[in-house]
N, C-alpha and C positions, 0 to 999 in steps of 0.2 A: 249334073254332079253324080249322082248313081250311077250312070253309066260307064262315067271315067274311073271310080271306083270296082265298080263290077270289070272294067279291063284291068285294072294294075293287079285284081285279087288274081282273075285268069292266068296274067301273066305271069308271076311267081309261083302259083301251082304248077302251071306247062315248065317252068327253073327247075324246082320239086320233080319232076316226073323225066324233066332229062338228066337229072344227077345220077353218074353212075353209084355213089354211096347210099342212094334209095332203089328199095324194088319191095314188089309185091305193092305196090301203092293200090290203095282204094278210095275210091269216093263213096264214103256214107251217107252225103245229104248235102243238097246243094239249095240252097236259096236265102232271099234276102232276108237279112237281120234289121230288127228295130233300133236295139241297142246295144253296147258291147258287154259283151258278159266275161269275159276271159284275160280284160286290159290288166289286170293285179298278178295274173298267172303264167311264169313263164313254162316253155316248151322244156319236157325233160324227159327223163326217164327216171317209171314208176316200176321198182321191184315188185313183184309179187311175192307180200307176205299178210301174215293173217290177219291186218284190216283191210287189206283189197277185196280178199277171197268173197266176202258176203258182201260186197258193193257188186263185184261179178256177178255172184250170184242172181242179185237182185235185179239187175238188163238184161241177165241172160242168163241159159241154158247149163253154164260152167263155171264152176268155181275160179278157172284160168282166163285172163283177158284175149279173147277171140272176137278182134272183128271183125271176122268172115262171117260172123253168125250172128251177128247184132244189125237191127234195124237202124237206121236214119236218125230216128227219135230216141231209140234205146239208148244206141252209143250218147246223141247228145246229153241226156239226163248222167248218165254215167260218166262224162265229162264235167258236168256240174256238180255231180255231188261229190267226186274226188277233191274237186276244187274247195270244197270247203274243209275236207279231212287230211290233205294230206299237203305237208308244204314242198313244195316245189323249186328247186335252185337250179 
């Protein structure tokens, strides 16, 4: 079962990475999960305004969201803790 899973995720990333409406794609961190943490939170766009700034802060280096410079772990916790401050449509 993991397996067949670990291929459909592959595949839609390699979808992700040949769409010409994405670039600069990055992989942060790749490995298997326990449970789902993200099922409640849909994919959007987050403005950067002055409750980001010190969750930025807080993963990283910058007050602005940069993940060229956020580690694996970083960005994840910084995914999770948006997810609890900021609602997402």
């Amino acid at each position: 079962m993991k397996v067949h899973v670990r291929a459909l995720i592959n595949d839609i990333y390699h979808q992700i990475l040949n769409d010409q409406r994405h670039n600069k794609i990055v992989l942060l961190d790749y490995r298997e999960v326990s449970e789902r943490e993200f099922g409640e939170w849909s994919m959007g766009y987050i403005p950067e305004i002055a409750m980001t700034a010190p969750v930025n802060l807080k993963y990283s280096s910058n007050k602005s969201f940069d993940p060229y410079n956020m580690s694996g772990p970083s960005a994840h916790k910084f995914l999770v803790h948006l997810s609890k401050i900021v609602n997402v449509v």
